[in-house]
Phi, psi and omega in degrees: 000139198264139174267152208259076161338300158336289186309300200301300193292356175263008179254336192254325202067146239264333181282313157318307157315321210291289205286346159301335187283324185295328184276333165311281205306305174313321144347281169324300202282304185310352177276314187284350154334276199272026182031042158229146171305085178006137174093318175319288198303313152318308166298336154273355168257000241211307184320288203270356158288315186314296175343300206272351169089014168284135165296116163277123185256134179257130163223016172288126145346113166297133191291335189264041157251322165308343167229053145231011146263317185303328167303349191237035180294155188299116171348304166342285207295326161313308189295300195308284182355279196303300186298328181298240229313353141301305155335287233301327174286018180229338183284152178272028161288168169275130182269177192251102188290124204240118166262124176255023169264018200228164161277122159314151185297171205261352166310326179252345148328286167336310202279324180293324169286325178300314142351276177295292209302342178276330170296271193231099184293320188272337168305279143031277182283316169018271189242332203241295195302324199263329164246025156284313167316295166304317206280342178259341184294306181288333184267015183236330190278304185306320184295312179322298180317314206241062163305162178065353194231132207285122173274148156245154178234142195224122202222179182278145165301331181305333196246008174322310207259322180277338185276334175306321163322290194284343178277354184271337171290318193288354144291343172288000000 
């Protein structure tokens, strides 16, 4: 589907189009990185329902809430971005060899979030902290619906060990 620049800035608003544009491009490079297309693992959980005569549930967070909250991170918080990533080719860590055609362990997730959430707290709540509540919130409504009958759920590894949390406190 070809995109309606026009559309995109009244669904978003012009600080959200800007970052939809910046996270589209990055998206892009990491894909032609790992030589997968963006979007994939969805067209392929989207396949194998069909196939198989299954239902599909969407339980992510509406992206036009997620980024008209990321849009709406403190100046602060912008700024450390930009400058880390102006650093980043200067610093003298050590570096980390990543296969992204693969999922990371789950030790260094953990250590990457913990990061972030200490770095850029509202990046954070964002992207992660606020949809992990919706993605268990909605996979606790599903269990409700299909009692008895096997979810499969296909969610990012960053948000794996917390929503497994929160759906199990909310069984208690």
């Amino acid at each position: 589907q070809k995109r309606s620049f026009t559309k995109e800035i009244q669904f978003f608003g012009i600080k959200g189009f800007l970052l939809t544009l910046v996270l589209g491009y990055v998206e892009k490079k990491l894909g032609e990185k790992v030589k997968i297309k963006p979007g994939t693992e969805m067209l392929t959980a989207i396949k194998l329902a069909r196939e198989n005569k299954k239902d599909i549930a969407l339980i992510d967070q509406n992206i036009k809430l997620t980024i008209h909250n990321l849009s709406r991170i403190p100046f602060k918080e912008k700024a450390k971005v930009f400058f880390d990533i102006l650093r980043a080719p200067f610093m003298q860590k050590k570096k980390v060899q990543i296969d992204l055609t693969k999922v990371p362990k789950e030790e260094f997730i953990e250590n990457i979030l913990d990061a972030v959430k200490i770095r850029y707290p509202s990046i954070y709540k964002a992207l992660i902290g606020d949809r992990n509540k919706i993605l268990a919130k909605n996979l606790n409504k599903l269990k409700k619906e299909k009692e008895g009958k096997k979810i499969l759920a296909i969610i990012g590894a960053g948000h794996k060990k917390e929503v497994e949390r929160l759906i199990k406190d909310e069984h208690k």
